[in-house]
N, C-alpha and C positions, 0 to 999 in steps of 0.2 A: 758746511760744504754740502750742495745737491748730492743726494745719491744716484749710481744709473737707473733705478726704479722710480723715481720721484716726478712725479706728473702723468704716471701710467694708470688707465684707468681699464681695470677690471674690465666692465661694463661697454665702453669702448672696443676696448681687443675682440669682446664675445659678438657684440652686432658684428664687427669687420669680418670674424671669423664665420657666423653663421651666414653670411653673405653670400661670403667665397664658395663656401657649399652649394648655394642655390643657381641655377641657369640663370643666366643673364636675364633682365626684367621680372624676373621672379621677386616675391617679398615674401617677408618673415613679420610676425606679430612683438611688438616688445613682450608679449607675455612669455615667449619663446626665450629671450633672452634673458627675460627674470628668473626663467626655472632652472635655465645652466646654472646662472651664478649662487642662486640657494641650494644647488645641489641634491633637493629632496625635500630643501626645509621650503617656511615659509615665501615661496615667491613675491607674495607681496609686496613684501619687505622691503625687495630690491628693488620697486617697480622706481621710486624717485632717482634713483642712480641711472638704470636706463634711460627715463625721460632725461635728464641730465647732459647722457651723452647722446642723445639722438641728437638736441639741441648742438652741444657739440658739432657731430659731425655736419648736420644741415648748414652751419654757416660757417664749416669748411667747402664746404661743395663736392662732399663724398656721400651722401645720402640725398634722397627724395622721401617726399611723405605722399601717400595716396588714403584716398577710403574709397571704398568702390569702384576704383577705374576714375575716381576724379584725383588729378592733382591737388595738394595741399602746400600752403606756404610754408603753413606753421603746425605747430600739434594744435588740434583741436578734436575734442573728443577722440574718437577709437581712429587710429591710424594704421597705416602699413610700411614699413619701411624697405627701400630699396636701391640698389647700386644707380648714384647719379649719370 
C-alpha cells in the first residue's frame, strides 16, 4: 500500500521552494538546490536528483530553463531555472 510520502521528491519540493523565495522572473542555479539538499556535504552528489527534477518540473509546465537571457527547451549545458 502507497504511503503519504511516496512519490515526494526531496529535490522537487527544494527547487519549488527556492523559487517561491525569489521575485517573480527571477532564477536560481541548480547548484543552489544541490547545496540545500547536501546540507554541507557533497553537493555534487545531489546534482543528478535536481537535474531529474528540473526535467520533472519542465514537462509539468512549472519551470523554464534559460542561459543568458536565452530561453532553453531543454537542459543543456549550464542552465537557470525559473517560475514558468
Amino acid at each position: 500500500m502507497p504511503t503519504a510520502t511516496e512519490g515526494v521528491s526531496p529535490a522537487r519540493d527544494t527547487v519549488l521552494a527556492l523559487l517561491a523565495q525569489r521575485a517573480p522572473g527571477k532564477t536560481i542555479c541548480p547548484s543552489e538546490v544541490a547545496r540545500v539538499l547536501a546540507g554541507g556535504g557533497d553537493w555534487r552528489a545531489a546534482m543528478p536528483a535536481v537535474h531529474d527534477a528540473v526535467d520533472t518540473l519542465l514537462g509539468e509546465g512549472r519551470v523554464a530553463l534559460s542561459w543568458k537571457g536565452r530561453m532553453l527547451a531543454a537542459q543543456a549545458g549550464p542552465y537557470r531555472i525559473r517560475r514558468a
